[in-house]
N, C-alpha and C positions, 0 to 999 in steps of 0.2 A: 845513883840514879838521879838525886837531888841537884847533884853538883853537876850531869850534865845536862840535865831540862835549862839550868841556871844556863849554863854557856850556849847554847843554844841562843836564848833569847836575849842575850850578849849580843853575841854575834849577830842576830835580826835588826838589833838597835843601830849594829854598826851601819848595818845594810843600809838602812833607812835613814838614817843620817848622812850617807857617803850619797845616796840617789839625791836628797836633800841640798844638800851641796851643789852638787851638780846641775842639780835645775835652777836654782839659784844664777851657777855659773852663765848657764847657755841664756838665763833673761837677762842678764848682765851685757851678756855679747849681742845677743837681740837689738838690747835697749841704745847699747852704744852705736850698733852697725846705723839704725835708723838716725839716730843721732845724728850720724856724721853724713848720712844719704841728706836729710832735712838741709845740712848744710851745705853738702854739694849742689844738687836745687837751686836753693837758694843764692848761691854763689854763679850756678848758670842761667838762673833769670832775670839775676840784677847783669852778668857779665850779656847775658842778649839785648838785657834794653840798650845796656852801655854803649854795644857795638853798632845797637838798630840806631840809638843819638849821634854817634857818633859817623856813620854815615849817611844821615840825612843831612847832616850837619855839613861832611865832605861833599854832597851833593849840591847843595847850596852855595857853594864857597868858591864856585866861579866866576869870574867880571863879567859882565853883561855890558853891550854898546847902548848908546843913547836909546829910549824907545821899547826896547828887549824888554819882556817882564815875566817874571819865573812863569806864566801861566802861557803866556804867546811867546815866542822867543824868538820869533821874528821881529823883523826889524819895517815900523812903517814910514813911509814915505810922503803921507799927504793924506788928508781925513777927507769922508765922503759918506754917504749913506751906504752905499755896494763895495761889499767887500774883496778886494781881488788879491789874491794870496799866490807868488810865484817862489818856487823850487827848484835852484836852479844852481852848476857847477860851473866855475870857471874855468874848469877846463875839457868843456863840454861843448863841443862845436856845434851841437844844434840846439843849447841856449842861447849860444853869439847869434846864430841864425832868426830865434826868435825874437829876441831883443833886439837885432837892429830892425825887424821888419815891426817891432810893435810900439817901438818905444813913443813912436807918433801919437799914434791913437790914446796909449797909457798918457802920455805929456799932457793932451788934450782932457780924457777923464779927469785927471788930476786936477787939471788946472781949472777947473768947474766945482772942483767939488764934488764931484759925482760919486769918485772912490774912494775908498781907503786902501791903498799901494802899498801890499808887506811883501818885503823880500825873506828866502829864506835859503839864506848861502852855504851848501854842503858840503862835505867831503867825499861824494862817494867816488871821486874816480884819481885815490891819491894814487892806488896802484898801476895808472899810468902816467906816473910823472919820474920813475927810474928812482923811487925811494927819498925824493924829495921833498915829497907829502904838498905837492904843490896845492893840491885843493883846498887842503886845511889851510896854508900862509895866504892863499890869498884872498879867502872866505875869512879869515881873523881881521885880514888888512880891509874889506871891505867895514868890518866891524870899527874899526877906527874912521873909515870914509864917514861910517853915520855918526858917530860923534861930534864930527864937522860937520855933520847936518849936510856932506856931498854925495849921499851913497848912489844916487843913480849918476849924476856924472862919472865919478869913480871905475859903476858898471859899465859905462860907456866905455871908459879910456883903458879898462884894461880889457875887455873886449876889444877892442880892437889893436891889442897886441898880442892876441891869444897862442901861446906856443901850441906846437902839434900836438896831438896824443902821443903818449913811451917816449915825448922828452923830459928834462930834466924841468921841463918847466918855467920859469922866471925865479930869479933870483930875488930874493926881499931889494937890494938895492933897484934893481931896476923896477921892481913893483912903485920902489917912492917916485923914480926917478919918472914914470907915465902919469902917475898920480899928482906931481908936482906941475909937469906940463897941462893938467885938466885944471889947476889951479887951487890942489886939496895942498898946503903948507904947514908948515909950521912945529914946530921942535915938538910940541907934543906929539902931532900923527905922527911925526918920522920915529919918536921914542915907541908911543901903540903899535907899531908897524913892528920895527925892529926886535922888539920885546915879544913878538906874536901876543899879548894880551889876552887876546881872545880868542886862544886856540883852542882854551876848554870847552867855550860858549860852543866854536863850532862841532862839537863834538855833542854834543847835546842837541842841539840844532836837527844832528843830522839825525841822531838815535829818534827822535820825535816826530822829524817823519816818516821814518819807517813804523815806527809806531801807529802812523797814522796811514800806511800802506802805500805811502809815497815807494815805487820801484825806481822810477827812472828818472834824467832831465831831462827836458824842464817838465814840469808838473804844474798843472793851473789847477784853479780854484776859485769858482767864483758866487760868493757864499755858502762856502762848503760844499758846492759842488764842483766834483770835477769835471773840468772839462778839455776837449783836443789843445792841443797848444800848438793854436795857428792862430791870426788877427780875425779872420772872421767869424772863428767860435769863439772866441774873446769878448769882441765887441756886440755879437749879437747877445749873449749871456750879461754883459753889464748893461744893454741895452733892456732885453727883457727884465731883467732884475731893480734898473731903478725905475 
């Protein structure tokens, strides 16, 4: 009877020692699982920051034309008190339309001082140029006009060679080749040109007006406000405004 109360409580020690163990085990695994959680974490909010630096970073890291600045990326034309902000596609027949009907009036403001003249050269209508992205090449090539400090001439002269809608568009060479007849030269535009340089910028450019609810071309703005894009809501708006 002795010998088995004895095994008995044998046997209880084992128990309790084997559960003992075992709980042991499972904090062990506990302590590791968390362990290694702490370090995944830790390894996915350093790898977010890494990614969030490093495409801020990418974001950054496009050429901007003379004048452009990360916060305006427009490009201006002439300083003035009234701000006049146009949005506008080159390959957009009823920017040609406004542009040659404005550009009087706009020469005159400018040449007063009245305005500050930003262009803001987009891409939206590469899908009619037959996959040649023609919006982008010639919005980037304007980007090199301002560097030469010729962008409205530039918009002159190649407005008025503006191919149709759903063609192929203009060719970079013949882009220099209008651009050189307006008197924009010289081995660097022709390298900016040919290099599209600025094809990121217009890419951004263009994201930023839509951002800012720009739909269509051309789009005016005349101290942030929008207005018709015709000369005499133009000129009466910078009228009003200085």
């Amino acid at each position: 009877m002795m010998s088995s109360r004895k095994g008995q409580k044998r046997a209880n020690q084992l128990i309790r020692a084997q559960q003992a163990a075992e709980r042991r085990r499972r904090r062990t695994i506990w302590i590791s699982a968390v362990a290694v959680l702490v370090v995944l974490l830790a390894g996915g909010v350093t790898g977010a920051i890494y990614l969030s630096r490093r495409n801020a970073q990418a974001a950054q890291s496009y050429a901007m034309p003379a004048g452009a600045t990360r916060t305006d990326l427009g490009v201006p034309v002439s300083s003035g008190g009234v701000q006049v902000d146009i949005y506008l596609d080159y390959m957009c027949p009823h920017c040609k339309e406004f542009e040659t009907l404005a550009a009087g009036p706009l020469n005159d403001f400018a040449g007063n001082n009245t305005i500050t003249l930003t262009y803001h050269p987009l891409n939206y209508l590469n899908r009619y140029s037959s996959g040649t992205e023609y919006s982008t090449r010639s919005a980037a090539a304007a980007g090199c006009a301002a560097d030469a400090k010729k962008l409205p001439d530039f918009t002159t002269a190649i407005f008025g060679k503006q191919p149709a809608e759903n063609s192929k568009g203009l060719t970079n060479q013949q882009i220099l080749s209008i651009s050189h007849d307006a008197g924009i030269t010289g081995a660097t535009f022709d390298k900016c040109v040919t290099s599209q340089k600025y094809a990121k910028w217009v890419t951004h450019v263009s994201n930023a007006a839509q951002g800012k609810g720009v739909q269509q071309t051309p789009t005016v703005f005349v101290d942030g406000k929008q207005v018709d894009a015709s000369v005499s809501a133009l000129t009466n708006a910078i009228n009003a405004a200085a």
